[in-house]
N, C-alpha and C positions, 0 to 999 in steps of 0.2 A: 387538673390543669398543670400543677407542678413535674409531676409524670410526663406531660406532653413537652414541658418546658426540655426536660431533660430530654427526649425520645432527639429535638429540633438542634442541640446542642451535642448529641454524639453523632447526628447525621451529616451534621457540617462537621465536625471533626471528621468523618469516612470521606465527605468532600473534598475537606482540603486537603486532606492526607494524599487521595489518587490524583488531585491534582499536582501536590508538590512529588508524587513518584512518577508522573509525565513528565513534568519539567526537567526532573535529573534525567530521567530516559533521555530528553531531546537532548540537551546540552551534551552527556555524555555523546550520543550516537554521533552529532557534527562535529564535536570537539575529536575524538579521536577518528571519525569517518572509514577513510579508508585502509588505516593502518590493525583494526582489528576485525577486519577480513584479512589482509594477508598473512595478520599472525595464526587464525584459524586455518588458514591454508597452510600452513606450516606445519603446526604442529599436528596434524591428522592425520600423521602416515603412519602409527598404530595405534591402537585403542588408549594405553593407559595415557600417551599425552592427547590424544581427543577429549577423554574424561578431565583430565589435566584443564587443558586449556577451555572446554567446559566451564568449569567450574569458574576459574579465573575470570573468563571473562562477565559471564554472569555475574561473578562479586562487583565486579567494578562498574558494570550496568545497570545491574538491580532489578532488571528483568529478561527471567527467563524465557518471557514471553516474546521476547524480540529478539533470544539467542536460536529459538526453535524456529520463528518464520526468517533469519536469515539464514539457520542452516537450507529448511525444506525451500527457500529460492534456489540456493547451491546445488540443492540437488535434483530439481528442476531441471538445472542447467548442467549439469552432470559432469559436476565439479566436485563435489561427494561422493564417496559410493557410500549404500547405505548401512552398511558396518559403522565405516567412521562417523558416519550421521548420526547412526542411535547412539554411539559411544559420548559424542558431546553432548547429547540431552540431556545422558545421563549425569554426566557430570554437572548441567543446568541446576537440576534440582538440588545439587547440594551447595551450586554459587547464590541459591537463593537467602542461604541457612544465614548470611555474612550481616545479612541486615537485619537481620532478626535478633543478632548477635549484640549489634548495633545498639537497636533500641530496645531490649533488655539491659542492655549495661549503662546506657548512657538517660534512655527516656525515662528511665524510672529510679535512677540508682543517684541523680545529681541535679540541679538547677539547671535546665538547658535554654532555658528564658536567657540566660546570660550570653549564649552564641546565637539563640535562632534570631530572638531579634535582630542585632548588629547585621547577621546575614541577609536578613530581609532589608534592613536599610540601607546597607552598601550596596545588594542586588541593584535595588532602585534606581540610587544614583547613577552606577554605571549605565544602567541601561538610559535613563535622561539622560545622560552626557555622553556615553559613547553605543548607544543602541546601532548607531550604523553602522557600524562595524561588525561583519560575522561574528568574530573572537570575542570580542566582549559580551555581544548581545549573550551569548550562549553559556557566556562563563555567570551574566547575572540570572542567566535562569538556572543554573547550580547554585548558585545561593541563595534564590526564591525558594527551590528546590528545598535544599536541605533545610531552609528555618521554618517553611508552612508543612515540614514531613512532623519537624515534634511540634511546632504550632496547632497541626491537627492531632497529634496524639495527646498531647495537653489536653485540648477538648476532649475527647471520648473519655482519659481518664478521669476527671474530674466528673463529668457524667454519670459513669461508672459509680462513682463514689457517691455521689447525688442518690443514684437510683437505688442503691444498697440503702440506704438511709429508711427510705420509704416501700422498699420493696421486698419483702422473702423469699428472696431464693431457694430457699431451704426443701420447701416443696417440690424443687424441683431435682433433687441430687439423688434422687432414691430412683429417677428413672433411669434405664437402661442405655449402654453408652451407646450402643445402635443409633436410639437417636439422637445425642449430637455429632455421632457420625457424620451421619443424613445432613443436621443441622450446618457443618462446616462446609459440605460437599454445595448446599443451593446459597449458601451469602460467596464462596467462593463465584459461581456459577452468577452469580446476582452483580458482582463489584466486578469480577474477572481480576479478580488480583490478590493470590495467597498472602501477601504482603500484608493484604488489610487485614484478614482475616486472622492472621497472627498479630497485629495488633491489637485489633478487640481483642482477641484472646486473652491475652498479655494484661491487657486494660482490667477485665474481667476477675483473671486470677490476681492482680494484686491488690484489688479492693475486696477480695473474697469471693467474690459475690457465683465463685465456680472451683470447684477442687482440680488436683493436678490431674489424675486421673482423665475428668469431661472434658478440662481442656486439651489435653492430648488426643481424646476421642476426637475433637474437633479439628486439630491439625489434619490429623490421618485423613479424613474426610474434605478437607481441602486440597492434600494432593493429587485427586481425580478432580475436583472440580476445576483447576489449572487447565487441566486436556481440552474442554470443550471449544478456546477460543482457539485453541490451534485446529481443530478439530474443522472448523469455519475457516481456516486458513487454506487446506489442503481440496475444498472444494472447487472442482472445477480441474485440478491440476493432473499430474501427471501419477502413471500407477505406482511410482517408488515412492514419491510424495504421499501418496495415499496409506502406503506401507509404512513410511516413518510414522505416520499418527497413529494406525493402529497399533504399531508397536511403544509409543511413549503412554497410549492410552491403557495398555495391558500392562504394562510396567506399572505404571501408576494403581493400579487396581491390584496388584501382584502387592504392593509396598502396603496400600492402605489393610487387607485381607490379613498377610501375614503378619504387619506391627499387630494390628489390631488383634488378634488371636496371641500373641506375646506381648501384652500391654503391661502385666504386671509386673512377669520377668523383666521388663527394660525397665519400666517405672522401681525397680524393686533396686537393682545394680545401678540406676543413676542415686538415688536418694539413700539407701543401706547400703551399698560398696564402695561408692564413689563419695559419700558422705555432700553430695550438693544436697544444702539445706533452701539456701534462693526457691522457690519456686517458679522462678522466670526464668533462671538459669536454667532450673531441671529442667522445663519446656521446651525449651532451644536446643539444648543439647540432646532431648528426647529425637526433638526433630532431625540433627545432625546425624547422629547414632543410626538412626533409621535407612536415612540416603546414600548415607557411607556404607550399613551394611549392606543394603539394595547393591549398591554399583559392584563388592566383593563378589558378592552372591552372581551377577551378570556376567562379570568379565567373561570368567569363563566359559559361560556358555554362549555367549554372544554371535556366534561364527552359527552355532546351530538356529538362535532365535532368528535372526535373518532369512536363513532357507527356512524356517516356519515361514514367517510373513509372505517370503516369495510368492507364497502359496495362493495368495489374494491378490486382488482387481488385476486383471488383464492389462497388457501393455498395447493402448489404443491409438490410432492412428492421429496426431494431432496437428495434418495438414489441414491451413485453412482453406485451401484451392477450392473451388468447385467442381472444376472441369477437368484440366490438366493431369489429376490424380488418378485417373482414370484411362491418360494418355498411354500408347506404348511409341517407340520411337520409331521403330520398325514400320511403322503406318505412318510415315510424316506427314503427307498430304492429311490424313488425319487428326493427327498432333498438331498440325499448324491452325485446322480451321477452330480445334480447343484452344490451341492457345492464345485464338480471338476472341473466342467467349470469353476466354478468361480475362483476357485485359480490358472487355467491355464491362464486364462483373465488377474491376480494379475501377475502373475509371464511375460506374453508376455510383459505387460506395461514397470513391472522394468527393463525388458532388454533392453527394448527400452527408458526408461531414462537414463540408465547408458549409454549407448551406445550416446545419444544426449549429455554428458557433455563432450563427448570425440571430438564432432563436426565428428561422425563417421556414415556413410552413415546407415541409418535404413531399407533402403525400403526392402533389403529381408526376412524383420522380421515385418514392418509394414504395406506387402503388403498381408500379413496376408488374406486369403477371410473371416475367420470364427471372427475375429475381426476387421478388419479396417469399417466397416459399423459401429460397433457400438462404434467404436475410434471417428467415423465422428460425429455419432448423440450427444455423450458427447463432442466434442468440443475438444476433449482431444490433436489432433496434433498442436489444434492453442493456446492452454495453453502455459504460460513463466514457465521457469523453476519450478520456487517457487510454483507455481498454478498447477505443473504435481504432485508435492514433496506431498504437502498436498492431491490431489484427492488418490493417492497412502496410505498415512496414513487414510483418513478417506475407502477407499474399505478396508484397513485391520480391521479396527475399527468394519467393518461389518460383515465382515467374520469373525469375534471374536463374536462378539455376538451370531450370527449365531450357529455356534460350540458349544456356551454355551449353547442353546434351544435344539440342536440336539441331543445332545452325551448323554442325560438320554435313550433316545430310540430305540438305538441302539442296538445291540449285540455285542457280543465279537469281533468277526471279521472285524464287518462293523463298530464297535469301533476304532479299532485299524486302518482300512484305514482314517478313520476319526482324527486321530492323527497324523500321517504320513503328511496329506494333511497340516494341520496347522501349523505342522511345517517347513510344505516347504513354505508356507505365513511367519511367523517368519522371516526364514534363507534371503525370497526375499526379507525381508525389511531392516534387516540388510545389505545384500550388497548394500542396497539400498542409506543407510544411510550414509556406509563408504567412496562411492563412492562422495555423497553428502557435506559430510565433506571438502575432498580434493577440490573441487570446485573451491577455492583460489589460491590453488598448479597447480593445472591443465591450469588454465588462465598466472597463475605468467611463469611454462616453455614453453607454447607455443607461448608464446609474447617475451622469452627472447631473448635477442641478444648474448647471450653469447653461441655458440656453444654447448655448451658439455650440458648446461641444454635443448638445443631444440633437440639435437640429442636423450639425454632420453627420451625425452614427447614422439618423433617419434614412437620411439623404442617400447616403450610402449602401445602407441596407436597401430602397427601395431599386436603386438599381441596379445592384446582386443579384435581388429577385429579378428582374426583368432581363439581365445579363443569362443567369442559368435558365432561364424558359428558354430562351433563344439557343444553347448548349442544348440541353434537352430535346429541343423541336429537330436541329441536327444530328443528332448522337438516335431519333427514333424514328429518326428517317423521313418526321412530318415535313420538313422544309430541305430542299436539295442542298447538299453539301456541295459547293461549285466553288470557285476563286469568287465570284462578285461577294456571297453570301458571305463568306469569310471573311473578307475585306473589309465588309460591312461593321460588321460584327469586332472587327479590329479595332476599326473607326471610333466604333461607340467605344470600348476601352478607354483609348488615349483621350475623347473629348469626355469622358465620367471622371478622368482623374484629373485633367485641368479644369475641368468646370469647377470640381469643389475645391477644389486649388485656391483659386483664383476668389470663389465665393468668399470662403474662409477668409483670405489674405483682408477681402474688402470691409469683413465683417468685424476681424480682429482688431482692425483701427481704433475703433470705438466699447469692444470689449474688455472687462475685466481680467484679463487672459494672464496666469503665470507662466513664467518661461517652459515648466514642464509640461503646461500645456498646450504650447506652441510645439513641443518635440513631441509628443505624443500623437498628435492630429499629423503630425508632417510624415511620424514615423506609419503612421498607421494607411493612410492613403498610400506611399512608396509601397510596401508591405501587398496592399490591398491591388494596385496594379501589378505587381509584380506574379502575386497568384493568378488574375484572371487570363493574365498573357500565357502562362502557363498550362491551363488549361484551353486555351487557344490553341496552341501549339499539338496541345494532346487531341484534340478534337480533329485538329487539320493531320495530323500523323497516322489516326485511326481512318480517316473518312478517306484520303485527299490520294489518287496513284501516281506514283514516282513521277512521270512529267507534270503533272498538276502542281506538286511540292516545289519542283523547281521554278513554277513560275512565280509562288506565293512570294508577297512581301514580307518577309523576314523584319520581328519585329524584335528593336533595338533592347539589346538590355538595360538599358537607363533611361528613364523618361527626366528632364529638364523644364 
């Protein structure tokens, strides 16, 4: 039982420790935002300030795990090339060493009860007293940050100390350092955070309970397990992206293989040369020593490891189009009747985005035969919201371009269809957006408990759904797209968003209603009409021929 006492009391130590190394990660990352990406843009125009500024900024982040998924965004968007990109990983690895530094010197060497607490109190307050505020909120999560980082190392140590008391380690020092190799490589893999892993370490070796030697075994073995969350990052992405990981992952395997095969020598010149007697120190510096000679040993060759990598994943075509992609221009009449596929493809999608913020059953729109094959083979139903928002901006992105190639070669006529269609891409991104906006709104009254705002959301959803049947029935051709049907269809818009208008207003009288819940139902109906017009407009722009357009009632941008 005591054993287990201990086991429940280094766990929460591991807890709060990755907690309090999140909370510095956020505060850092908003607190400085966007001033350490321009300095990484900066300083990347040759290798030794990419490793440079590597490292640096990792020291001041604390993880390398958010220096590597915002280089492989960068270079994504091919703002990196991937020289300079491995070069600052490299340097990553050795901006991790800073807090290791850290709490060897400070979590074990002095009373840190004396600042973590006060850090954790002041955090507090500010955040009571000025939580609304960006700035503050972020700076009291750096001070949660840093008092629950030795606040959890306090625990594990003490643990540590606990478990030595009642436990022999000693049995276990005769095995082979392979496996705590092994052993650092899956708690790294397990926590995703060398950070912790060098703290138990840390913990470990200064209650004894592990010689300098295993704990080094165990570092080495942690700096592969680092790779795998980047490793998850690179999924999906682009071929160069795919090549930064395999090359930080062969680095990493290159550092752990070679320390590890010179374990003594280094162990031998930090402790007989260097005369570090600390055993936390030697660790750290084991670690340091390691990364720094890693990056010497790279620079050099870095220009050739790059054309190695070239050598992997193909560079694959990553248009989301359907249709269009397939277009040549030289066939316009061709081109143009894809590029109505294609905006009918634009336009099935957004309904059926808007339609999924509402939590509003899709399938008689998603069961689509002439698109859901090709929903399937983009991925596009198992996309998260965010991931449907952007595939939807970048097919407009494309259909834009498109448009742009297209419309010198046209004619009058097949002009003017060609104008029409574009603006019904337009119209379906704006409802798209409006709908997107509200997002907040939509989550806030379908969770409320307060009556009157869940009977709106109801309300509102029930005739969303019955608005997009009606869009559907016209857009599949089941009901004639004419000016009355249209009209009609208008009609119900402007009398869905005064009715609940108007309900609300009558119901609010007598509701417990706060002010921001009065702007939130106001905002969200405005919001809510303003997308269905919009895709009104994209339905009539898709269906409706130039003189039919001209006779439509043009529907007013503000409703009153």
């Amino acid at each position: 039982m005591e054993i287990f006492n201990h086991i429940l009391k280094l766990s929460a130590g591991i807890g709060l420790f990755l907690f309090a190394m999140y909370l510095l990660e956020e505060s850092l990352k908003n607190l400085s935002g966007r001033s350490f990406k321009l300095f990484l843009q900066r300083i990347t125009k040759n290798a030794i300030g990419a490793v440079t500024g590597g490292a640096i900024v990792t020291g001041i982040l604390q993880s390398s795990s958010m220096v590597s998924f915002m280089v492989l965004a960068f270079v994504g968007a091919g703002v990196f090339t991937m020289r300079n990109a491995m070069a600052i990983i490299l340097g990553a690895n050795l901006g991790t060493t800073l807090d290791s530094w850290v709490v060897a010197t400070l979590g074990f060497n002095m009373d840190i009860e004396v600042v973590s607490y006060p850090a954790v109190c002041v955090g507090g307050l500010i955040l009571i007293l000025f939580g609304s505020r960006k700035t503050y909120r972020y700076i009291s999560y750096f001070l949660f940050g840093f008092g629950l980082l030795f606040i959890g190392l306090s625990f594990m140590k003490t643990a540590m100390e606990a478990q030595v008391k009642v436990f022999d380690f000693s049995h276990y020092a005769t095995m082979s350092l392979a496996v705590f190799l092994l052993i650092g490589f899956i708690i790294t893999v397990l926590v995703q955070s060398s950070s912790v892993t060098m703290a138990l370490t840390l913990s470990a070796l200064h209650v004894g309970a592990i010689s300098l030697p295993i704990a080094a075994a165990i570092i080495l073995g942690s700096q592969t397990g680092t790779t795998i969350k980047i490793m998850l990052g690179a999924v999906g992405g682009n071929a160069s992206k795919k090549r930064i990981v395999l090359g930080n992952f062969l680095f990493n395997v290159f550092i752990t293989i070679f320390a590890y095969l010179l374990l003594s020598p280094i162990l031998f010149l930090i402790t007989d040369l260097f005369y570090v007697n600390d055993p936390l120190i030697a660790l750290v510096l084991f670690s340091t020593i390691i990364n720094l000679g890693s990056i010497i040993i790279f620079i050099p060759l870095l220009d050739k490891f790059i054309h190695f990598l070239e050598r992997f994943f193909k560079e694959s075509d990553r248009a989301v189009t359907a249709f269009i992609g397939h277009a040549s221009i030289a066939e316009r009449l061709t081109a143009l009747d894809l590029f109505k596929r294609e905006t009918n493809y634009f336009i099935h999608n957004s309904m059926l985005f808007n339609l999924e913020l509402f939590n509003i059953n899709t399938r008689y729109i998603s069961e689509n035969s002439d698109y859901k094959s090709i929903n399937v083979k983009k991925k596009f139903f198992i996309k998260t919201k965010e991931e449907k928002y952007n595939f939807l901006k970048q097919l407009q992105g494309e259909l834009q371009v498109f448009y742009l190639e297209l419309r010198p070669k046209l004619q009058s006529e097949q002009y003017s269809n060609l104008n029409q269609l574009i603006s019904a891409v337009r119209s379906s991104m704006h409802s798209v957006k409006s709908v997107k906006d509200i997002g907040t709104n939509i989550a806030n009254l379908r969770n409320s408990s307060k009556d009157i705002k869940y009977k709106f959301f109801i309300h509102n959803k029930q005739e969303t759904e019955a608005l997009y049947q009606q869009f559907n029935a016209l857009m599949t051709e089941e009901k004639p797209a004419d000016f009355e049907n249209l009209q009609h269809v208008f009609n119900t818009i402007e009398d869905n968003y005064s009715s609940a208008l108007n309900t609300f207003y009558s119901e609010a009288q007598d509701a417990p209603l706060e002010k921001i819940d009065i702007t939130t139902i106001i905002n969200f109906n405005r919001e809510l009409f303003t997308s269905n017009k919009a895709m009104l407009m994209t339905v009539k722009d898709f269906l409706l021929k130039e003189e039919e357009i001209q006779e439509f009632h043009e529907v007013p941008l503000h409703k009153r």
